[in-house]
TORLO-620113 format. One record per residue (C-alpha): x, y, z; residue in three letters. Coordinates in steps of 0.5 Angstrom, whole numbers, padded with zeros to 4 digits, always signed. Layout:
N
XYZALA...
REM end
This chain:
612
+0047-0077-0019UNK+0045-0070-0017UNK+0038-0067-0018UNK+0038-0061-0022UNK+0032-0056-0022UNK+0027-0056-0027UNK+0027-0048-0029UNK+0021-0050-0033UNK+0017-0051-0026UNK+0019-0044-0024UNK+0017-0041-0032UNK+0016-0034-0032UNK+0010-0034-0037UNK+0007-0039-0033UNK+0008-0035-0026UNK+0005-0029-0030UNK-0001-0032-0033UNK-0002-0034-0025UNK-0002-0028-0023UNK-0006-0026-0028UNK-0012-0031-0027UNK-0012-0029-0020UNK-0014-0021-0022UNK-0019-0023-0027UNK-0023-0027-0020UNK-0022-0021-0016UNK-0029-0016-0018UNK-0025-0011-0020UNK-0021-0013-0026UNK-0026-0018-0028UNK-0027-0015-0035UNK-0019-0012-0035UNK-0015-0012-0040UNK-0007-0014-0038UNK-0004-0014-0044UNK-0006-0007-0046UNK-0005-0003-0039UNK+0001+0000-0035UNK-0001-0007-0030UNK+0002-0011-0035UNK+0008-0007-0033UNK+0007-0009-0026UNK+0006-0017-0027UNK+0012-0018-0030UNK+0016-0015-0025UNK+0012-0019-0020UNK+0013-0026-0025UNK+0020-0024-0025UNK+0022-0023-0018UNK+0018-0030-0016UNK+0023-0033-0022UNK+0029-0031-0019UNK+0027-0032-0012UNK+0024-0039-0013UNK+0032-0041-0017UNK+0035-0039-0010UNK+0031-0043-0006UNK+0032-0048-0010UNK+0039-0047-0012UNK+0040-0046-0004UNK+0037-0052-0001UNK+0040-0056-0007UNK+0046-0054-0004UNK+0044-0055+0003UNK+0045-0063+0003UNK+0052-0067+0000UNK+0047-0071-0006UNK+0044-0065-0009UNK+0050-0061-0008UNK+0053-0058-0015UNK+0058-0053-0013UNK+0066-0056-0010UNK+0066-0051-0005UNK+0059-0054-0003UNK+0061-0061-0003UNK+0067-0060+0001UNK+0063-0056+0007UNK+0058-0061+0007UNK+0064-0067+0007UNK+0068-0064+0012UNK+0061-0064+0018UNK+0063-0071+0016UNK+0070-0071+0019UNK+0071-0073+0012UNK+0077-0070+0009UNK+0078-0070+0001UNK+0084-0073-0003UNK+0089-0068-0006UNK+0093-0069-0012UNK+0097-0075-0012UNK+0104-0075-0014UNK+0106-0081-0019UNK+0112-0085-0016UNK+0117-0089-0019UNK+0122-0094-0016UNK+0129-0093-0018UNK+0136-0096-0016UNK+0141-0091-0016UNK+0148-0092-0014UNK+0155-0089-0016UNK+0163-0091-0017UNK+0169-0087-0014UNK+0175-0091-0012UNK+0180-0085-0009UNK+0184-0086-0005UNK+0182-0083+0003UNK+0174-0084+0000UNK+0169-0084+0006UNK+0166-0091+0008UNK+0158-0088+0006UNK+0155-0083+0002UNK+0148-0080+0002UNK+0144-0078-0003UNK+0141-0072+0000UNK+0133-0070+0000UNK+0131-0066-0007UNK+0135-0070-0012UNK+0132-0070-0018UNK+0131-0074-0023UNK+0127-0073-0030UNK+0123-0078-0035UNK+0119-0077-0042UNK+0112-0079-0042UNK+0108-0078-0049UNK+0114-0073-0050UNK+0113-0069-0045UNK+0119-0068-0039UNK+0117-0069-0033UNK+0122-0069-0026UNK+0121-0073-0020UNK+0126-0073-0014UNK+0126-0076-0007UNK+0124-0073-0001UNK+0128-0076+0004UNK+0135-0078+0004UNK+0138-0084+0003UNK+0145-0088+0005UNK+0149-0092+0002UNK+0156-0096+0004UNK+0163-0097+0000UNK+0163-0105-0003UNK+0171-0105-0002UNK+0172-0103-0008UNK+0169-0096-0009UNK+0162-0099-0011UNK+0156-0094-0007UNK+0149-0097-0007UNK+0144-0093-0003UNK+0139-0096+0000UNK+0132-0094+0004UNK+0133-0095+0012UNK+0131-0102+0011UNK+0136-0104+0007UNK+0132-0104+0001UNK+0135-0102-0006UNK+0129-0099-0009UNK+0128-0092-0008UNK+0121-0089-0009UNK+0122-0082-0012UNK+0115-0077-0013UNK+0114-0074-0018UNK+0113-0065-0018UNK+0117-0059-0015UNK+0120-0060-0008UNK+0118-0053-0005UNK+0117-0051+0002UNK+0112-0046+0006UNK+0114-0042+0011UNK+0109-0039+0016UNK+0112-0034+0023UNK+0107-0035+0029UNK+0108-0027+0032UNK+0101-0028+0037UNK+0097-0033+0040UNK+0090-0033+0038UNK+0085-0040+0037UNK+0082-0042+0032UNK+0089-0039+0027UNK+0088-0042+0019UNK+0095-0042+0015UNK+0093-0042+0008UNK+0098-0045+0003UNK+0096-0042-0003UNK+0097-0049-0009UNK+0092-0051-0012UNK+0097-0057-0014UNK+0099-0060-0007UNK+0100-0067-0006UNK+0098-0067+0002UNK+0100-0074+0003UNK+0107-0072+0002UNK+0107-0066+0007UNK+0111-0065+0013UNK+0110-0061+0018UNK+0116-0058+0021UNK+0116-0053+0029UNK+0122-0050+0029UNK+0123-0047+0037UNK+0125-0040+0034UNK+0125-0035+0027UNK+0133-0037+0027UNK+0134-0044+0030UNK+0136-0051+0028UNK+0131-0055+0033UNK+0125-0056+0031UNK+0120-0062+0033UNK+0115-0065+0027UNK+0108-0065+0027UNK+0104-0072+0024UNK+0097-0071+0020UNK+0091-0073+0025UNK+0089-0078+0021UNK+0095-0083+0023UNK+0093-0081+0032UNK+0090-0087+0035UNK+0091-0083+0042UNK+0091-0075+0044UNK+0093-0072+0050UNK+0095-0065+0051UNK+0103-0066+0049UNK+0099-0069+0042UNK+0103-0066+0035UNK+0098-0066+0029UNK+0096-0063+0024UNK+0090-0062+0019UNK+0091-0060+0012UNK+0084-0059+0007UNK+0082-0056+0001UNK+0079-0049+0001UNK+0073-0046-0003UNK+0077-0043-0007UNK+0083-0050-0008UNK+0089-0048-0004UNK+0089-0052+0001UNK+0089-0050+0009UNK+0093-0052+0016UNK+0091-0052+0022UNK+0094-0055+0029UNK+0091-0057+0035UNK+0087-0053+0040UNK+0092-0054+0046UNK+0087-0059+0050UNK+0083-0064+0046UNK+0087-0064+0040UNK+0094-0064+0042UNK+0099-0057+0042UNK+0099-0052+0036UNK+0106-0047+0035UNK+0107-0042+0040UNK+0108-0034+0039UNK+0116-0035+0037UNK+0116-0040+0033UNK+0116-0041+0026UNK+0112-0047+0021UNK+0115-0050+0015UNK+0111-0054+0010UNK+0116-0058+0006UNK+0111-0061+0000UNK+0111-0063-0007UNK+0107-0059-0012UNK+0105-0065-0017UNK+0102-0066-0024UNK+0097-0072-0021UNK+0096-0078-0027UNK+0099-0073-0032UNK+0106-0077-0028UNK+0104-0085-0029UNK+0107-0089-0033UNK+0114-0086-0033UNK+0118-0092-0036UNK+0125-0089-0036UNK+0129-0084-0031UNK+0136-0080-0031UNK+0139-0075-0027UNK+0144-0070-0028UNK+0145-0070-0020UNK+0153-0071-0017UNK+0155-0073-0010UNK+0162-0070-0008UNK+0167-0075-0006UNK+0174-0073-0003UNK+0173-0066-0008UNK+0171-0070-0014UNK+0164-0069-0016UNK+0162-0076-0019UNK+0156-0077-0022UNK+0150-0082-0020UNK+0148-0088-0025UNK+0140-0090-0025UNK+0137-0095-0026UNK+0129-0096-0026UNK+0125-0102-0023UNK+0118-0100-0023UNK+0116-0095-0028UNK+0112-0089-0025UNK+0104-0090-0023UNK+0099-0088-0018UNK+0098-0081-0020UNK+0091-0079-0019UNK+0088-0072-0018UNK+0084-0068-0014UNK+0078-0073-0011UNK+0072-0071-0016UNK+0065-0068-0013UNK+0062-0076-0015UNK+0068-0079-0012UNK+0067-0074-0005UNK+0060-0076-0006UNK+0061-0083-0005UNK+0067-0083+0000UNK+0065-0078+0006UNK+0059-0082+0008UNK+0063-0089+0009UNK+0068-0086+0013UNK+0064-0082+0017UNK+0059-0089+0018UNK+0067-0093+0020UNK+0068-0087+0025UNK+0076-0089+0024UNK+0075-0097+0028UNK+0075-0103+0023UNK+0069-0107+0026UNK+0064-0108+0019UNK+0067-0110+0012UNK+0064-0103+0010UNK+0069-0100+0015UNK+0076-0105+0011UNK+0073-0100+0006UNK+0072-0093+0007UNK+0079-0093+0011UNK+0083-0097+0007UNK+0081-0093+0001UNK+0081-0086+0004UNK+0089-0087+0006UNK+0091-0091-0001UNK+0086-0088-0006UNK+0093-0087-0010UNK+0094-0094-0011UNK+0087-0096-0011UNK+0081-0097-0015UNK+0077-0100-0010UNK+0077-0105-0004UNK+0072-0109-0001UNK+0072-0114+0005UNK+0069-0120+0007UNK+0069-0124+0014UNK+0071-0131+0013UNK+0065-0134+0016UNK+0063-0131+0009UNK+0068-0134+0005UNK+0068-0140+0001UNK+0071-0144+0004UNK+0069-0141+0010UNK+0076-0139+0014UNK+0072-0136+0021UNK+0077-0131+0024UNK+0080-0127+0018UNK+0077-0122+0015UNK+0079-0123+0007UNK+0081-0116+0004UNK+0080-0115-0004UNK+0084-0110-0006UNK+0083-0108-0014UNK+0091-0103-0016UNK+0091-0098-0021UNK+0094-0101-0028UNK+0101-0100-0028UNK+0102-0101-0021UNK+0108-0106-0020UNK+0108-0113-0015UNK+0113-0109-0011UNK+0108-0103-0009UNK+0102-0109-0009UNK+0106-0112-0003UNK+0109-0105+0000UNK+0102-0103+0000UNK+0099-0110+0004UNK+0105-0109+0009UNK+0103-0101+0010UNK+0096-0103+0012UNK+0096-0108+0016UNK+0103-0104+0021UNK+0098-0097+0020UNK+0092-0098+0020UNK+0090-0105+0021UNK+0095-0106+0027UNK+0092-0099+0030UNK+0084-0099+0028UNK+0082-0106+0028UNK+0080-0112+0032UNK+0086-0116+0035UNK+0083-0122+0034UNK+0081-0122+0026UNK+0087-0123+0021UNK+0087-0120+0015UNK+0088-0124+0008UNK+0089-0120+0002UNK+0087-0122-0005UNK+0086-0119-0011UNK+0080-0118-0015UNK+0078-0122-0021UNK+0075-0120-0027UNK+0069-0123-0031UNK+0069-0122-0037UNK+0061-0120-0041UNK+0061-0122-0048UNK+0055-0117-0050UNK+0052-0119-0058UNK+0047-0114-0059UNK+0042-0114-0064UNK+0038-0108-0066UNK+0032-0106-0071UNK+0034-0101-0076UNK+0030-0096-0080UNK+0034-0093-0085UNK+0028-0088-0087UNK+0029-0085-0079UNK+0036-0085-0080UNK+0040-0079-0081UNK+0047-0083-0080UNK+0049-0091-0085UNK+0046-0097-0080UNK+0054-0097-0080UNK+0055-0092-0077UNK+0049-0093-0071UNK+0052-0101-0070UNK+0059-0097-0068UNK+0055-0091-0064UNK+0051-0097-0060UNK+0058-0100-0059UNK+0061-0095-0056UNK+0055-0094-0052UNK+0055-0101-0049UNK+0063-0100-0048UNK+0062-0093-0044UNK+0056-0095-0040UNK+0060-0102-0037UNK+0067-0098-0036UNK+0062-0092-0032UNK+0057-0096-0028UNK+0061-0103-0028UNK+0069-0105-0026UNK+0068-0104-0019UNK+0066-0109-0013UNK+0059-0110-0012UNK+0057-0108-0019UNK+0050-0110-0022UNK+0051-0112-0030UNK+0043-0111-0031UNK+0041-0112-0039UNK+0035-0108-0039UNK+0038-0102-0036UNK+0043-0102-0043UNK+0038-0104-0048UNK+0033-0098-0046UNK+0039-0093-0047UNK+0041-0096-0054UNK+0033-0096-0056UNK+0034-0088-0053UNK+0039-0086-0058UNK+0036-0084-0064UNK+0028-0085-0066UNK+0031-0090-0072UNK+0033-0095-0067UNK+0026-0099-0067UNK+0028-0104-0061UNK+0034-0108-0059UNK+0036-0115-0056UNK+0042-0118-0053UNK+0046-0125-0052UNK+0050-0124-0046UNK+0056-0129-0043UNK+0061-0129-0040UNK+0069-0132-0040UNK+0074-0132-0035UNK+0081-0132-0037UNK+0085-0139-0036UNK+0094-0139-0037UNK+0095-0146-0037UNK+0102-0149-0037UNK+0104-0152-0044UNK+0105-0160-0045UNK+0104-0161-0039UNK+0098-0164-0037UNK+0094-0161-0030UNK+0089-0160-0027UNK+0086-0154-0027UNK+0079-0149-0023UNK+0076-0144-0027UNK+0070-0141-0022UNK+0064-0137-0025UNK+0061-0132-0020UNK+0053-0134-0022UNK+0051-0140-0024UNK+0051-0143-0032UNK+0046-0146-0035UNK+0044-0153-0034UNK+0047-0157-0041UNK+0042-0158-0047UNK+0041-0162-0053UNK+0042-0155-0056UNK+0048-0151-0055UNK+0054-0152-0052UNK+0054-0149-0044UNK+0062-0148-0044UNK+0067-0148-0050UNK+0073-0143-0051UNK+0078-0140-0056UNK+0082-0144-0059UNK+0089-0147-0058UNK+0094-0152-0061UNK+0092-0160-0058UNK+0095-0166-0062UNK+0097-0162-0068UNK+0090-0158-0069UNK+0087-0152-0068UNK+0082-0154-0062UNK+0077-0152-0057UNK+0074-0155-0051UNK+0066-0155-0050UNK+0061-0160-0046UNK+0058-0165-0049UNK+0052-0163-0051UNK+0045-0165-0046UNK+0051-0167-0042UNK+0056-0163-0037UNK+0062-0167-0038UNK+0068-0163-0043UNK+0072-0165-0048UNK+0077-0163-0054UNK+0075-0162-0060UNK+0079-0160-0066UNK+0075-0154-0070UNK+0077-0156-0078UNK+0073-0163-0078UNK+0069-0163-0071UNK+0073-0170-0069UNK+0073-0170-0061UNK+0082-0170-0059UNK+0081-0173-0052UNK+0074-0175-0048UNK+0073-0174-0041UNK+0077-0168-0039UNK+0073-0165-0034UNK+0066-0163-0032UNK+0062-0157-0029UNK+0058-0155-0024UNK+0051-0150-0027UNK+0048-0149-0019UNK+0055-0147-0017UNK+0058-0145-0023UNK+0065-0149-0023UNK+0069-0152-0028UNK+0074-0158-0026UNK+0079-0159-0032UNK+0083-0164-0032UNK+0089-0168-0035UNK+0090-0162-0040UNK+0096-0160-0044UNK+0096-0156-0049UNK+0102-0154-0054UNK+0100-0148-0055UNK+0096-0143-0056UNK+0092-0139-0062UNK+0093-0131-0063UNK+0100-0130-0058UNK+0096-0129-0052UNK+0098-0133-0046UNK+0091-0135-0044UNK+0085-0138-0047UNK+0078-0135-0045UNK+0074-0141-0042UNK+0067-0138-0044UNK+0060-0139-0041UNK+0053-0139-0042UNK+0049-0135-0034UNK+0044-0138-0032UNK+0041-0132-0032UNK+0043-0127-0038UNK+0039-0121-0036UNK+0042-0119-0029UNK+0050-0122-0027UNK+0051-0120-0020UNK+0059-0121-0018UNK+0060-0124-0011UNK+0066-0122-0006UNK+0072-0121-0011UNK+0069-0121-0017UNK+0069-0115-0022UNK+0066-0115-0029UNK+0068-0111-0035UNK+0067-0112-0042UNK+0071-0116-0047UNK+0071-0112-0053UNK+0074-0117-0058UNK+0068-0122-0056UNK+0063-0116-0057UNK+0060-0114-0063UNK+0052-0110-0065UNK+0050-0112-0071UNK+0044-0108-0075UNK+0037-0110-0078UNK+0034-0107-0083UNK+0027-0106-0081UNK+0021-0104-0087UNK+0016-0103-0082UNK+0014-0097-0085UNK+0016-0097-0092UNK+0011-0099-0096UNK+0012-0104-0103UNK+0007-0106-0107UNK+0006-0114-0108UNK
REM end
């Protein structure tokens, strides 16, 4: 969070009181009268040229350094001396398979469906239009049946979603140091492409690669540098000729082909059409579309905290993969579309340890389908990895695993301090809880500490008089059913040792020998068991056991029917060892389970009087 000036430091009538304490020591003012005087004039003149003055500075130091900055324009200034570059929007992308059907005679052996074809959707009742933005072949079957294809041969066809539009710039004089100024607010940048044509009329042209892809440059180098401006449009630059590869010539022309997008208005497009034909031996045929990942990976301008958090990293990786940090900062950077997070370990790290690998936790966006999961892998380990990384270290990727806090809050309720039902303060205590972890948690390597929200909750309103909390946690377990397995559930901190007391492990309920049961440790005893929930009876002894110093839970020989509440898992639930701080190691992450969450109220008559 950045600092913000305090302006009561600089108050106006603080600094004219100084000034007046300062005549008043002076012999010739000593029995002065300020306030009845024309010196009095001459004091708030004074008071308020030091005010303003004082914001300023202070409103310009701020704006000196990346933490404390509060301006956009700020930000990405400072940023760019990092050589980080800001995300642009992003658009969503979809995946579709599009073919048609045209069995004239004299029909051609293959067809293209050409850049720019368009296709529309509706999301929360608003049309939205996605289009390719390269073209795509497909071959005749033998029977007329066209299904086109990437250059891999791959059936899905990825369309973005916006408007195709192109920017053209002559270049009429050499000069250094020339900016292009693309004049959108709304450019996804990561869909460019930078076309040199050799002359205002001609055909031939060479392309121009983003400098974040160079991995050499020599003074033959064709890049480009796209940023975001002060003011939100967005900036090209080329080489200088030396040092940075070539940059167009008088004479020659410039063209920039882009998508001018919606960011993460466009996700979650489940259903797309085009009214779109390809002429076929002077026949217009009509294309048939069918979607097979729905659209995801929207997202918009990367904000000022996002900015904040980023530019350092990539600045410390300086574009190499040496540390876990570096996995990080570059992975994110070029896959922020996709991502939420990314975390890196090395394999001596690892557990077991893998000594050569470097395992790489990759935490997708909601929506994003297996098919974009394993193209992004394959993208970072032939673009970036392969480029930047050691030769020596191979990647493992893996995904992140969420653990889940079940947060039972208790608080102390005055209803004399009260302007709203203790009802109404155990749902805004609720909310609170559940804001605080989505804001602060859900990423890797983020620290759940209870005393942390409980000072928030007894902040809220002076009729809360004090708070606790219960805290455990529970990892989701799909079994199969009415076969019997083995199974691991692992915790990323310890759990408490057993007791005569309460029970260290349990979960929901599923359906075992006809009744509604559970599975719990034995108390003062680590060994699991089943037992039914109607009469407390034990259904099956000995099915597993669990590990407190290392917070693994081995089940065995389970076999469940069904479960309880038409989900596909059952929450196998743990008590920390520690409730007051839960730190998640490597791939872990943690979120709250709302549905095993509650506050409740107490009501509190400390201060109400009654006569006994």
């Amino acid at each position: 969070m950045a600092t913000n000036i305090k302006s009561t430091a600089l108050d106006f009538e603080d600094i004219k009181t100084s000034l007046k304490q300062f005549f008043l020591q002076q012999s010739e003012f000593a029995d002065y009268d300020f306030e009845a005087s024309g010196l009095s004039n001459v004091l708030d003149v004074l008071a308020a040229n030091t005010h303003y003055n004082g914001l300023v500075a202070n409103f310009a130091l701020n704006e000196s350094f990346l933490k404390t900055a509060q301006l956009r324009s700020s930000v990405l200034s400072l940023s760019e001396t990092l050589g980080y570059i800001p995300r642009s929007r992003s658009s969503a992308v979809a995946y579709v398979n599009v073919s048609l059907v045209n069995t004239s005679a004299g029909r051609p052996s293959t067809l293209t469906l050409p850049a720019g074809t368009q296709f529309t959707t509706s999301i929360d009742d608003v049309d939205y239009t996605f289009q390719t933005i390269v073209a795509y072949t497909a071959t005749d079957n033998g029977s007329g049946t066209y299904a086109f294809t990437t250059s891999t041969g791959n059936l899905n066809l990825p369309i973005y979603e916006g408007t195709y539009v192109n920017k053209t710039f002559r270049i009429t004089e050499n000069e250094t140091d020339v900016a292009y100024i693309i004049p959108d607010e709304e450019m996804d940048t990561a869909t460019a492409s930078v076309l040199v044509y050799t002359s205002f009329t001609s055909s031939d042209f060479n392309e121009f690669r983003p400098l974040a892809e160079a991995t050499t440059i020599d003074a033959t180098s064709r890049f480009y540098v796209l940023r975001e401006t002060p003011n939100g449009y967005f900036q090209l630059t080329f080489g200088d000729g030396i040092t940075t590869g070539i940059s167009p010539q008088p004479g020659e022309l410039v063209r920039v082909n882009y998508i001018r997008s919606n960011g993460s208005l466009g996700n979650s497009g489940r259903s797309f059409a085009s009214s779109a034909t390809i002429t076929v031996g002077g026949e217009s045929t009509p294309i048939s579309v069918v979607t097979t990942v729905p659209s995801a990976g929207g997202q918009d301008k990367e904000s000022i905290a996002q900015i904040r958090s980023n530019a350092p990293m990539a600045f410390a990786s300086q574009n190499r993969l040496v540390t876990p940090q570096d996995y990080k900062a570059v992975i994110l950077n070029r896959y922020a579309n996709f991502l939420d997070d990314v975390t890196a370990w090395g394999g001596e790290d690892n557990d077991p340890p893998d000594f050569g690998k470097v395992y790489i936790a990759l935490k997708y966006s909601d929506d994003i389908s297996p098919l974009v999961k394993t193209a992004t892998e394959n993208s970072i380990t032939t673009n970036i990895i392969s480029n930047v990384g050691m030769l020596s270290i191979d990647p493992v990727y893996t995904s992140a695993v969420t653990t889940y806090l079940e947060l039972t809050t208790f608080f102390n309720f005055n209803p004399n301090l009260a302007t709203a039902t203790n009802s109404a303060t155990e749902n805004l205590i609720q909310s609170t809880v559940e804001n605080y972890v989505a804001n602060n948690l859900v990423k890797f390597g983020k620290v759940f500490r209870r005393s942390l929200i409980l000072s928030i909750i007894d902040n809220l309103n002076e009729s809360i008089l004090n708070s606790r909390m219960e805290v455990k946690i529970n990892q989701r377990l799909e079994p199969r059913l009415t076969a019997s397995q083995a199974y691991t559930v692992q915790y990323p901190v310890p759990i408490t040792i057993a007791n005569p007391d309460t029970h260290s492990i349990t979960t929901t309920p599923f359906f075992f020998n006809d009744k509604v049961c559970i599975l719990r440790n034995k108390l003062d005893s680590n060994i699991l068991e089943i037992v039914s929930i109607s009469d407390n009876v034990i259904q099956q002894n000995n099915v597993g056991s669990y590990e407190a110093t290392t917070g693994k839970v081995s089940i065995i020989n389970f076999a469940p029917t069904s479960i309880v509440g038409g989900v596909s898992y059952i929450k196998v639930i743990a008590i920390p060892a520690n409730q007051s701080t839960i730190r998640p190691l490597r791939n872990y992450v943690l979120d709250i389970d709302t549905d095993r969450s509650v506050t409740t109220a107490q009501i509190d008559y400390q201060q109400i009087r009654a006569s006994l």
